[in-house]
mmCIF file of the protein (N, C-alpha, C, O) and its ligand, coordinates in Angstrom:
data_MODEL
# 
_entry.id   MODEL 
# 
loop_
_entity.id 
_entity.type 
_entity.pdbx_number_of_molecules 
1 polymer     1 
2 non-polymer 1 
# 
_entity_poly.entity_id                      1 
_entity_poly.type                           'polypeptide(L)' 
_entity_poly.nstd_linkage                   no 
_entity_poly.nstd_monomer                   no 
_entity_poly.pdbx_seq_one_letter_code       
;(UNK)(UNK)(UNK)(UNK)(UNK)(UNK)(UNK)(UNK)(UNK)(UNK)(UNK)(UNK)(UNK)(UNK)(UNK)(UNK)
(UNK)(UNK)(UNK)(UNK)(UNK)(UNK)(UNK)(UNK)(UNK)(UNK)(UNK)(UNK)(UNK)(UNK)(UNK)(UNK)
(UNK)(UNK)(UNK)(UNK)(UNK)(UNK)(UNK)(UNK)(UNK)(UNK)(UNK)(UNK)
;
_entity_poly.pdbx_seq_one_letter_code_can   XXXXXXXXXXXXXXXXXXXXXXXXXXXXXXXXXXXXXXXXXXXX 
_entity_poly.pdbx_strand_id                 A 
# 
loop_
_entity_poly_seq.entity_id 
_entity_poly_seq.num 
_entity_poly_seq.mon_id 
_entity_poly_seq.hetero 
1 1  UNK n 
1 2  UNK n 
1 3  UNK n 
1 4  UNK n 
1 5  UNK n 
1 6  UNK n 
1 7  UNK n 
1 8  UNK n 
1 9  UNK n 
1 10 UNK n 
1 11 UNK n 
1 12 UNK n 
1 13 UNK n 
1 14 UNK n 
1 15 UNK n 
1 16 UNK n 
1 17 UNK n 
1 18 UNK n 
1 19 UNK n 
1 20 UNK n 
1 21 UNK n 
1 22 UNK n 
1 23 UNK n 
1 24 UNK n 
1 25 UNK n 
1 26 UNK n 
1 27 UNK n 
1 28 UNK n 
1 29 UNK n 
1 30 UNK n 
1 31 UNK n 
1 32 UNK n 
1 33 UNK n 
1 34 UNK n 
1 35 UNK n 
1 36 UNK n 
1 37 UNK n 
1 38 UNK n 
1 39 UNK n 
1 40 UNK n 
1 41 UNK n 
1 42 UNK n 
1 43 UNK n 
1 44 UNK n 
# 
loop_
_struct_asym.id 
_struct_asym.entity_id 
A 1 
B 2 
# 
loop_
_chem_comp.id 
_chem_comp.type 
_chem_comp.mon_nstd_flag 
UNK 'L-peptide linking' . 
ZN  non-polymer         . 
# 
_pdbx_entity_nonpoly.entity_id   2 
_pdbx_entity_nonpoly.name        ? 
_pdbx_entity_nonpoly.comp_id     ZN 
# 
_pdbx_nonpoly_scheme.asym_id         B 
_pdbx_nonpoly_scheme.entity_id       2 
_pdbx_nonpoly_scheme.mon_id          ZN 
_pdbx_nonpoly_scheme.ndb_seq_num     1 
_pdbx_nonpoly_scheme.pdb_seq_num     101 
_pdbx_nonpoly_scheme.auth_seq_num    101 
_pdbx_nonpoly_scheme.pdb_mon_id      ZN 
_pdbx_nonpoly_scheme.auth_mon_id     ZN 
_pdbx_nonpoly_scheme.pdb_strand_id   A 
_pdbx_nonpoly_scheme.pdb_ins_code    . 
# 
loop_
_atom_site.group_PDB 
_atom_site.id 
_atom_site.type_symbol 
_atom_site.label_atom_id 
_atom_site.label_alt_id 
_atom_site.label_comp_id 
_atom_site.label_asym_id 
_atom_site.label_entity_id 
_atom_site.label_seq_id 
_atom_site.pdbx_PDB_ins_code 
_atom_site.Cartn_x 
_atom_site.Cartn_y 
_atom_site.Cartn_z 
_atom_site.occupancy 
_atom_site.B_iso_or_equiv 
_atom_site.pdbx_formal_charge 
_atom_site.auth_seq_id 
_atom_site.auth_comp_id 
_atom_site.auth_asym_id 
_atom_site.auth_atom_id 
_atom_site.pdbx_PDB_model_num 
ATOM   1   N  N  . UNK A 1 1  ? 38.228 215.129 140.881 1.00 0.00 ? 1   UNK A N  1 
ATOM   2   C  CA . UNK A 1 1  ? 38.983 215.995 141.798 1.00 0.00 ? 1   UNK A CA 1 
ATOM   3   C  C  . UNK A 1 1  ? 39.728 215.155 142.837 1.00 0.00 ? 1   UNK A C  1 
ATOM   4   O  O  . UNK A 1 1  ? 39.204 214.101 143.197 1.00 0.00 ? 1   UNK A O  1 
ATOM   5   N  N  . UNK A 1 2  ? 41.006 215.560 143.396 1.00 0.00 ? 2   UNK A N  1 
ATOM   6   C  CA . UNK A 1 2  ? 41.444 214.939 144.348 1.00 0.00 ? 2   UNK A CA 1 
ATOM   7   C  C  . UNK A 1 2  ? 41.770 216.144 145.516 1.00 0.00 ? 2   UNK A C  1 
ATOM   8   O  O  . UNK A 1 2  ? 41.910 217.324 145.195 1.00 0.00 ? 2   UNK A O  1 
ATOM   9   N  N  . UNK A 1 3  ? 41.837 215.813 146.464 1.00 0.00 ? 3   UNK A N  1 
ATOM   10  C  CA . UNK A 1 3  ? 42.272 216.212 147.568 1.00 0.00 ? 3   UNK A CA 1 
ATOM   11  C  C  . UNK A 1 3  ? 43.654 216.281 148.282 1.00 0.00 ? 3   UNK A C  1 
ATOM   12  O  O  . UNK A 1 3  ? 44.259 215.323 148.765 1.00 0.00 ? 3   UNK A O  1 
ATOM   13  N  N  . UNK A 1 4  ? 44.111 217.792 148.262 1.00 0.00 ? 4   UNK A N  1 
ATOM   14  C  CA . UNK A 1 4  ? 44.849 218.308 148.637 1.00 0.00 ? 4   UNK A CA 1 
ATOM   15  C  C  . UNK A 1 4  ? 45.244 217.874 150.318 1.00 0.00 ? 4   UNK A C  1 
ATOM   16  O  O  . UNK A 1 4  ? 44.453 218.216 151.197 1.00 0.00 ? 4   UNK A O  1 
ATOM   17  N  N  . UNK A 1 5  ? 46.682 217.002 150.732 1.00 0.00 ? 5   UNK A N  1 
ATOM   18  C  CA . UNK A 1 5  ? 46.681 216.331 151.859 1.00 0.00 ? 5   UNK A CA 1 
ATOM   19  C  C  . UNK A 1 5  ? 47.054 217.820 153.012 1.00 0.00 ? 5   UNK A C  1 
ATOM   20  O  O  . UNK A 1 5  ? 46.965 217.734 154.236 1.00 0.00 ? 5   UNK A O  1 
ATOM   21  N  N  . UNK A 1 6  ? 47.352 218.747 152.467 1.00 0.00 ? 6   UNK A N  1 
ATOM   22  C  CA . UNK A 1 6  ? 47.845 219.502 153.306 1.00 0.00 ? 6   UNK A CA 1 
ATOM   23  C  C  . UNK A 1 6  ? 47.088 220.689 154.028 1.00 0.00 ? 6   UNK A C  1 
ATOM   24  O  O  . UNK A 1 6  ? 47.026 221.033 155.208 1.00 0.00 ? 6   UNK A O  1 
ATOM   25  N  N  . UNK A 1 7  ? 46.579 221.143 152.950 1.00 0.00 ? 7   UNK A N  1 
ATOM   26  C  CA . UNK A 1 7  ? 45.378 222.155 153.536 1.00 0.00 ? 7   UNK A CA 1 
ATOM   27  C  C  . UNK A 1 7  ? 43.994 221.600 153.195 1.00 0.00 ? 7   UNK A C  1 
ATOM   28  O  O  . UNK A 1 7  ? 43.020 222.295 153.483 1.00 0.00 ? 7   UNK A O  1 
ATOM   29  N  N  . UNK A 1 8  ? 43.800 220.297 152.553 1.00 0.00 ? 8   UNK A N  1 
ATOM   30  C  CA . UNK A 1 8  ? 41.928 219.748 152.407 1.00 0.00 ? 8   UNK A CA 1 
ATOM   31  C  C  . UNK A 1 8  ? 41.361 220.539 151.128 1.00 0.00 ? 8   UNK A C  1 
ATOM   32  O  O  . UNK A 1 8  ? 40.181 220.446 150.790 1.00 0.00 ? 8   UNK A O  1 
ATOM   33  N  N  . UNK A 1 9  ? 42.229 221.263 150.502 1.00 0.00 ? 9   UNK A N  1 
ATOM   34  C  CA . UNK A 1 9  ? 41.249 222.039 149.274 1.00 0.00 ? 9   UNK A CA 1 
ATOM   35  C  C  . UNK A 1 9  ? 41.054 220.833 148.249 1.00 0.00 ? 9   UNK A C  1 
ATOM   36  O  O  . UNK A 1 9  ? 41.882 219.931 148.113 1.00 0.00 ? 9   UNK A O  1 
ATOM   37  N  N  . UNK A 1 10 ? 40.014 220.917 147.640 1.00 0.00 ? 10  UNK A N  1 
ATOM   38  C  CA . UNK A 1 10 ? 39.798 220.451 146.367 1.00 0.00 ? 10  UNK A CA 1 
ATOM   39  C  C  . UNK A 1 10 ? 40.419 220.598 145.215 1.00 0.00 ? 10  UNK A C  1 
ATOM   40  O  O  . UNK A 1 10 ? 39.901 221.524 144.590 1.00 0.00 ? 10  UNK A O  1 
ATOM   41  N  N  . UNK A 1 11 ? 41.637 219.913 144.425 1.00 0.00 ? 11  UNK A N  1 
ATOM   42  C  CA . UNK A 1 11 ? 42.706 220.158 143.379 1.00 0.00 ? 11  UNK A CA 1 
ATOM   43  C  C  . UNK A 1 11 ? 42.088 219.523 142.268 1.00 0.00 ? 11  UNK A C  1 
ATOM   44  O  O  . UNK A 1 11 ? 41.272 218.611 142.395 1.00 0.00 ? 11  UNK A O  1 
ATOM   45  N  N  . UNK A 1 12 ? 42.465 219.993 141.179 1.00 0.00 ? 12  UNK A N  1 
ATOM   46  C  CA . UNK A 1 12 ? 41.942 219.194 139.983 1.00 0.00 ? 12  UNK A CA 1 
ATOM   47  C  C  . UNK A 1 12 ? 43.405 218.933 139.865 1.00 0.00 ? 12  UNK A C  1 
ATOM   48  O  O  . UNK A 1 12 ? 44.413 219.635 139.942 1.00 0.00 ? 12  UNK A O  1 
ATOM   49  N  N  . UNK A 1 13 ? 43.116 217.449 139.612 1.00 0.00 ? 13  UNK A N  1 
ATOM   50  C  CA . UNK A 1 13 ? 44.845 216.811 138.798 1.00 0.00 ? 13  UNK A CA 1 
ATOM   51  C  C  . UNK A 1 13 ? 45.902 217.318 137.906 1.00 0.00 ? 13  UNK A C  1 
ATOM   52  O  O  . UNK A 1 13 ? 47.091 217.102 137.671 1.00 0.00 ? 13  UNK A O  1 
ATOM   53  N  N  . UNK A 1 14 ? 44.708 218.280 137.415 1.00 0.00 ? 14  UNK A N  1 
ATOM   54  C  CA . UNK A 1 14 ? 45.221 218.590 135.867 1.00 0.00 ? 14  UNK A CA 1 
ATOM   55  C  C  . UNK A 1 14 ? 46.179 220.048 136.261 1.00 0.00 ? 14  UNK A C  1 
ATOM   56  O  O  . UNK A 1 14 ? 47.233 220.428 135.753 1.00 0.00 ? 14  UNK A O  1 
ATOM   57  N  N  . UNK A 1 15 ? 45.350 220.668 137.368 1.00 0.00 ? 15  UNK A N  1 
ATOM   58  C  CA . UNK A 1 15 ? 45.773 222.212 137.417 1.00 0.00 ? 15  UNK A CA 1 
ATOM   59  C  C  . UNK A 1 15 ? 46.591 221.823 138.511 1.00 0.00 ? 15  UNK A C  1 
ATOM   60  O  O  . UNK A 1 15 ? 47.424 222.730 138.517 1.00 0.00 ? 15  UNK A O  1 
ATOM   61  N  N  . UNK A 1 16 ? 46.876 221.086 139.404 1.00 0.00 ? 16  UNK A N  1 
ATOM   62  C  CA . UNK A 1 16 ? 47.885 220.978 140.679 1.00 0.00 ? 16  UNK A CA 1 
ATOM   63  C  C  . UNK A 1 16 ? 49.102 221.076 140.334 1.00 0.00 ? 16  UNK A C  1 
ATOM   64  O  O  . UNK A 1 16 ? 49.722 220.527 139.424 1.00 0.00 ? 16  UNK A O  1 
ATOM   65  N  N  . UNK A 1 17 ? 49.582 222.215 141.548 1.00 0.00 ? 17  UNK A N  1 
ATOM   66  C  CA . UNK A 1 17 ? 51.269 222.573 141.425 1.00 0.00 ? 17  UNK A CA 1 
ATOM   67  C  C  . UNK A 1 17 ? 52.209 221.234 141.306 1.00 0.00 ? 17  UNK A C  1 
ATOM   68  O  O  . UNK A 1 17 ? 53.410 221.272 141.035 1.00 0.00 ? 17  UNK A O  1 
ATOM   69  N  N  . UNK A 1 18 ? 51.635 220.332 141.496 1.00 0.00 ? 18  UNK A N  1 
ATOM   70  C  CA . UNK A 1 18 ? 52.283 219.133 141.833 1.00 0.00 ? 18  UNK A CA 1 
ATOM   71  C  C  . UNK A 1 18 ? 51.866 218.107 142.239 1.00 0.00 ? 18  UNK A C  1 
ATOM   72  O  O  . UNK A 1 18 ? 50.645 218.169 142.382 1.00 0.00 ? 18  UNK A O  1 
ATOM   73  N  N  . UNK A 1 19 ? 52.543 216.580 142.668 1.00 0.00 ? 19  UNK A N  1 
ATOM   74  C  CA . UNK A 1 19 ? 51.799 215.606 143.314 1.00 0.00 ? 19  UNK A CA 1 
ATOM   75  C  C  . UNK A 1 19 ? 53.450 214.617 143.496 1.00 0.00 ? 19  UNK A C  1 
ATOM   76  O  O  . UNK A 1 19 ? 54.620 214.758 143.139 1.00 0.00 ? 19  UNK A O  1 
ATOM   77  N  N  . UNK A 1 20 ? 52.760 213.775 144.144 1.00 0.00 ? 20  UNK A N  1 
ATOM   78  C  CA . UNK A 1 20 ? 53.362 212.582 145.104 1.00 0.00 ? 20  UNK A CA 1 
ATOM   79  C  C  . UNK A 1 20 ? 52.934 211.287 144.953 1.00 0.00 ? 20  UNK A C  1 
ATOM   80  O  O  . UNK A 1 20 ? 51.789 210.923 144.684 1.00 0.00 ? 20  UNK A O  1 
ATOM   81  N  N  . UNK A 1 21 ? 53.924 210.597 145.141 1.00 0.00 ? 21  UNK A N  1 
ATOM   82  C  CA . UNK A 1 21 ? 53.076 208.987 145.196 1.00 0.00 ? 21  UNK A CA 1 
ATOM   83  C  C  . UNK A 1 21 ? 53.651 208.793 146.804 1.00 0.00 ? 21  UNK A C  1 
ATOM   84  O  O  . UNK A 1 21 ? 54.617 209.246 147.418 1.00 0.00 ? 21  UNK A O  1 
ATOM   85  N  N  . UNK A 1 22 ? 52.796 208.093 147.061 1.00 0.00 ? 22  UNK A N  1 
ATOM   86  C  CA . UNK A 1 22 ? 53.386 207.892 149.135 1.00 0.00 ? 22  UNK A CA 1 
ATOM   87  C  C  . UNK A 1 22 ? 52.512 206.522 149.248 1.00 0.00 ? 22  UNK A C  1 
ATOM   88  O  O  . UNK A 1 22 ? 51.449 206.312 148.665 1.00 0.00 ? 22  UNK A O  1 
ATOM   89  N  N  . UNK A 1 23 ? 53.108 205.753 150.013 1.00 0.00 ? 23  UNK A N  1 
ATOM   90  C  CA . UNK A 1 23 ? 52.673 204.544 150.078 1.00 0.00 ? 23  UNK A CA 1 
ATOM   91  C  C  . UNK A 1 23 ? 51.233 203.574 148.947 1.00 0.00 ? 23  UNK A C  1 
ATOM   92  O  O  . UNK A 1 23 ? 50.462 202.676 149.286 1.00 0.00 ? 23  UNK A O  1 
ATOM   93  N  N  . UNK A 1 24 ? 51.395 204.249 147.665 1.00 0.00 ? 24  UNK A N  1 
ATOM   94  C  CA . UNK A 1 24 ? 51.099 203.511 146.789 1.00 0.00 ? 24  UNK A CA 1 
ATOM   95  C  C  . UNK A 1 24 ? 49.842 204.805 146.340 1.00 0.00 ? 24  UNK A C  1 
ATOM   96  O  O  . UNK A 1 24 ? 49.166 204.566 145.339 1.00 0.00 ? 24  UNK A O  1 
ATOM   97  N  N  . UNK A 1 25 ? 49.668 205.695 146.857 1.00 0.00 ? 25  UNK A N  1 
ATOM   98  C  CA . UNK A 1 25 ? 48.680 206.565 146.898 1.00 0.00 ? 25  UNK A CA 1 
ATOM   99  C  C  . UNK A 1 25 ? 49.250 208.245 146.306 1.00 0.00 ? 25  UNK A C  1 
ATOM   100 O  O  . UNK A 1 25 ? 50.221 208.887 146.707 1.00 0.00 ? 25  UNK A O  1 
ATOM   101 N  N  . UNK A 1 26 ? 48.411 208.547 145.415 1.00 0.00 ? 26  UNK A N  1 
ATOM   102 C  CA . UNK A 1 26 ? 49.306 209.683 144.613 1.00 0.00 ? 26  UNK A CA 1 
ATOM   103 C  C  . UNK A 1 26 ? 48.099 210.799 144.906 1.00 0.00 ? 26  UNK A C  1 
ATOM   104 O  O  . UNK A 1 26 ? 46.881 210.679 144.775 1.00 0.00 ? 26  UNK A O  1 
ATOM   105 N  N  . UNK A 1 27 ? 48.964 212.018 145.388 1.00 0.00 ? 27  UNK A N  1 
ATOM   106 C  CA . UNK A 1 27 ? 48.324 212.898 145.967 1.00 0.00 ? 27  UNK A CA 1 
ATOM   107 C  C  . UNK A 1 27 ? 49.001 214.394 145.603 1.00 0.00 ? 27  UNK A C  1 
ATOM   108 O  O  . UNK A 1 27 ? 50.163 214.797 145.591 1.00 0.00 ? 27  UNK A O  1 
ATOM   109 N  N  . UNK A 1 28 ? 47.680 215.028 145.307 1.00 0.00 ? 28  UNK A N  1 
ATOM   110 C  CA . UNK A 1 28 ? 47.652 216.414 144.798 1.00 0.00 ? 28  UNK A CA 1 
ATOM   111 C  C  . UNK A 1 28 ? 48.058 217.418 145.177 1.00 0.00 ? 28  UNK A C  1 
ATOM   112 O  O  . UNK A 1 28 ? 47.726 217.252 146.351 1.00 0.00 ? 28  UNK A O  1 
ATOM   113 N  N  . UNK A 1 29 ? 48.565 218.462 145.172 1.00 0.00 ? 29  UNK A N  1 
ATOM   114 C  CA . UNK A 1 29 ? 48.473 219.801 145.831 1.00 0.00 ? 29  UNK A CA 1 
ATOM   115 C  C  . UNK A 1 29 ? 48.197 220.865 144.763 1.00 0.00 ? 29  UNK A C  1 
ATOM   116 O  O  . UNK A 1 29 ? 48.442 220.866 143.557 1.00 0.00 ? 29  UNK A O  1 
ATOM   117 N  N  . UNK A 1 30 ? 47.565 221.848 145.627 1.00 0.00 ? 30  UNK A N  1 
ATOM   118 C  CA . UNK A 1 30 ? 47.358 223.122 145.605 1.00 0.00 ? 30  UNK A CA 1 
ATOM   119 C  C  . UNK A 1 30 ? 48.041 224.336 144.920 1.00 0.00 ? 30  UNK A C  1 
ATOM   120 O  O  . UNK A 1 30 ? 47.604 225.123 144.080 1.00 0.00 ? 30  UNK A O  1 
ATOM   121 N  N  . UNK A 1 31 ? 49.569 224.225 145.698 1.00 0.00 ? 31  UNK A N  1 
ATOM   122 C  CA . UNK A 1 31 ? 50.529 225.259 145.530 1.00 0.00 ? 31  UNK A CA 1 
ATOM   123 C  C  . UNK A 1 31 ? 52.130 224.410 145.540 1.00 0.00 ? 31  UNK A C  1 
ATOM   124 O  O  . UNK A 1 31 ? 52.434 223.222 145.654 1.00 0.00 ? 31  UNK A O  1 
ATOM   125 N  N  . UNK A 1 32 ? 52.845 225.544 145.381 1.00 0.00 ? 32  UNK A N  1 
ATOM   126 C  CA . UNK A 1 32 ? 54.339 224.492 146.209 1.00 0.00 ? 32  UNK A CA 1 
ATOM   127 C  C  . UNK A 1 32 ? 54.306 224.759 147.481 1.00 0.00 ? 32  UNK A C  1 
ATOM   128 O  O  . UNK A 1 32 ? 55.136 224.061 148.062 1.00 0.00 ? 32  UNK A O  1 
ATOM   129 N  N  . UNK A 1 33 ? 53.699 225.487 148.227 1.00 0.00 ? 33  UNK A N  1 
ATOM   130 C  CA . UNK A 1 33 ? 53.915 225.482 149.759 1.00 0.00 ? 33  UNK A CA 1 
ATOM   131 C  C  . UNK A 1 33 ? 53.072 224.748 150.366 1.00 0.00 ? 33  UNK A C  1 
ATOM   132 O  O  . UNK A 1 33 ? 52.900 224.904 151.574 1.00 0.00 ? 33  UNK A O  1 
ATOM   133 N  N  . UNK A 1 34 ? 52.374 223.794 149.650 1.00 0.00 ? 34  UNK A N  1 
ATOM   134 C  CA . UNK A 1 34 ? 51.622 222.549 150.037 1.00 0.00 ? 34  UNK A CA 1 
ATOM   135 C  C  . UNK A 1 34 ? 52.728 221.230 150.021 1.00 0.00 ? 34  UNK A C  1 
ATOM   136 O  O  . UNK A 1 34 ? 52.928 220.366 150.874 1.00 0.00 ? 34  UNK A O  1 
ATOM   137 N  N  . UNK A 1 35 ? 53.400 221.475 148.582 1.00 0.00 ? 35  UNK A N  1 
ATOM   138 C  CA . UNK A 1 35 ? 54.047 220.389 148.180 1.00 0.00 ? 35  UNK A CA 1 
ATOM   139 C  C  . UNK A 1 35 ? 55.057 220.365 149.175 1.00 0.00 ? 35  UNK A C  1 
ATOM   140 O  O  . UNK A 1 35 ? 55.192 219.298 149.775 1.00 0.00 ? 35  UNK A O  1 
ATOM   141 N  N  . UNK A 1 36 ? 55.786 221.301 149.475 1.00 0.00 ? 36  UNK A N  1 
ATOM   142 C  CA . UNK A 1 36 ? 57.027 221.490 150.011 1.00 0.00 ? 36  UNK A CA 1 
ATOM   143 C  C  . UNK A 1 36 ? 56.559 221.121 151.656 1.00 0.00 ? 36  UNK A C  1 
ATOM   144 O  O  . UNK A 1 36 ? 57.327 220.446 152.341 1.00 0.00 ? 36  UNK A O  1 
ATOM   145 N  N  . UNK A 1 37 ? 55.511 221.516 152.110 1.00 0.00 ? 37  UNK A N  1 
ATOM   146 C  CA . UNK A 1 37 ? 54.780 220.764 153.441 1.00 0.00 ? 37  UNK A CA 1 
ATOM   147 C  C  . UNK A 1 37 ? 54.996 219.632 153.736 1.00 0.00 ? 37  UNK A C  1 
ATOM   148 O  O  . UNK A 1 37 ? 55.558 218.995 154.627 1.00 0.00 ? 37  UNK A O  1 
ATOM   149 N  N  . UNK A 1 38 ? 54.070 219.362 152.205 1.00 0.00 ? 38  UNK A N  1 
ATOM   150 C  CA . UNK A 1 38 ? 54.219 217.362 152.183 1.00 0.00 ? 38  UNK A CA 1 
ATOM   151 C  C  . UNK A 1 38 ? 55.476 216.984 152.373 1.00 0.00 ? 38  UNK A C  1 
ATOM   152 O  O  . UNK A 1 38 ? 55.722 216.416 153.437 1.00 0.00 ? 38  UNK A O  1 
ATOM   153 N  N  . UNK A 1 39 ? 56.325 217.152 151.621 1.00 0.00 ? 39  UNK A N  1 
ATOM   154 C  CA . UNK A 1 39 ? 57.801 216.834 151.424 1.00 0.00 ? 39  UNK A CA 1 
ATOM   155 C  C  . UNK A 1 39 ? 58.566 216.739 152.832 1.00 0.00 ? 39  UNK A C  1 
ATOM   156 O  O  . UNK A 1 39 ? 58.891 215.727 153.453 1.00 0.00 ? 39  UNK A O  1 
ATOM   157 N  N  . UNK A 1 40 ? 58.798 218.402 153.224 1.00 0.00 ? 40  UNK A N  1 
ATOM   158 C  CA . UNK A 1 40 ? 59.254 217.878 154.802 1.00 0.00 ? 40  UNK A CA 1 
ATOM   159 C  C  . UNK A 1 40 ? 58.676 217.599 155.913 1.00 0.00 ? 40  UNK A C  1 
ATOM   160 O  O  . UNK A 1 40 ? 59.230 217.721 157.005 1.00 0.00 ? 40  UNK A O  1 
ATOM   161 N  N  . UNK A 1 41 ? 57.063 217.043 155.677 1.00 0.00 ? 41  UNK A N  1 
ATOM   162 C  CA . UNK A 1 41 ? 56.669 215.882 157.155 1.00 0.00 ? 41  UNK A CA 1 
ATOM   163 C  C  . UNK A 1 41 ? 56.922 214.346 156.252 1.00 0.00 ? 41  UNK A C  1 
ATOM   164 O  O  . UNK A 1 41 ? 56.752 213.398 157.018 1.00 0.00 ? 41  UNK A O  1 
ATOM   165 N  N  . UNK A 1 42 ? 57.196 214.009 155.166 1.00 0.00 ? 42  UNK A N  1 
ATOM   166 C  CA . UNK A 1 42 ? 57.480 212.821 155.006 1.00 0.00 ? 42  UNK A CA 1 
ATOM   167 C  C  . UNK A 1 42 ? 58.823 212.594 155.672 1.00 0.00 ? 42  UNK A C  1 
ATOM   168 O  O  . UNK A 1 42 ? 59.160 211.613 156.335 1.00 0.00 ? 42  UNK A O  1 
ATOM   169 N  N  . UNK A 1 43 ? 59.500 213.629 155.391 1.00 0.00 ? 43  UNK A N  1 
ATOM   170 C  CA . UNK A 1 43 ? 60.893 213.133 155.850 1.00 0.00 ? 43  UNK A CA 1 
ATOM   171 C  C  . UNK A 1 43 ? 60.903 212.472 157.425 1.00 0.00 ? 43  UNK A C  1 
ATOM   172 O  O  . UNK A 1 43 ? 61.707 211.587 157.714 1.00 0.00 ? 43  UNK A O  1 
ATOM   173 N  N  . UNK A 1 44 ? 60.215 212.844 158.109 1.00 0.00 ? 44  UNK A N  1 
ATOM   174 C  CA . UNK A 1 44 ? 59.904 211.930 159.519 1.00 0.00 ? 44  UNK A CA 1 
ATOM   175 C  C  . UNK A 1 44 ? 59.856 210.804 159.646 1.00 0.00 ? 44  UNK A C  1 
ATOM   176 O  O  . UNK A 1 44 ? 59.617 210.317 160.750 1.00 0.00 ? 44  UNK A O  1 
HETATM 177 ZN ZN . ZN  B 2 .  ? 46.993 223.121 149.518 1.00 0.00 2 101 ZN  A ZN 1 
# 
């Protein structure tokens, strides 16, 4: 399982709406309104 950076839920890789690589580290989400979270606080 990995961990969802946006809300802390528990994602399985397999079933996540999506994922990211960010400074060498690839990370899961939940939903797209996790992903889309992630997306615009990276832009900062
Ligand atoms: Zn989430």
């Amino acid at each position: 399982m990995a961990k969802d950076p946006v809300c802390g839920m528990e994602v399985d890789p397999k079933r996540a709406a999506g994922s990211r690589t960010h400074d060498h580290m690839t990370f899961f989400f939940c939903s797209q309104g996790c992903l889309k979270a992630f997306d615009s606080d990276s832009h900062r």
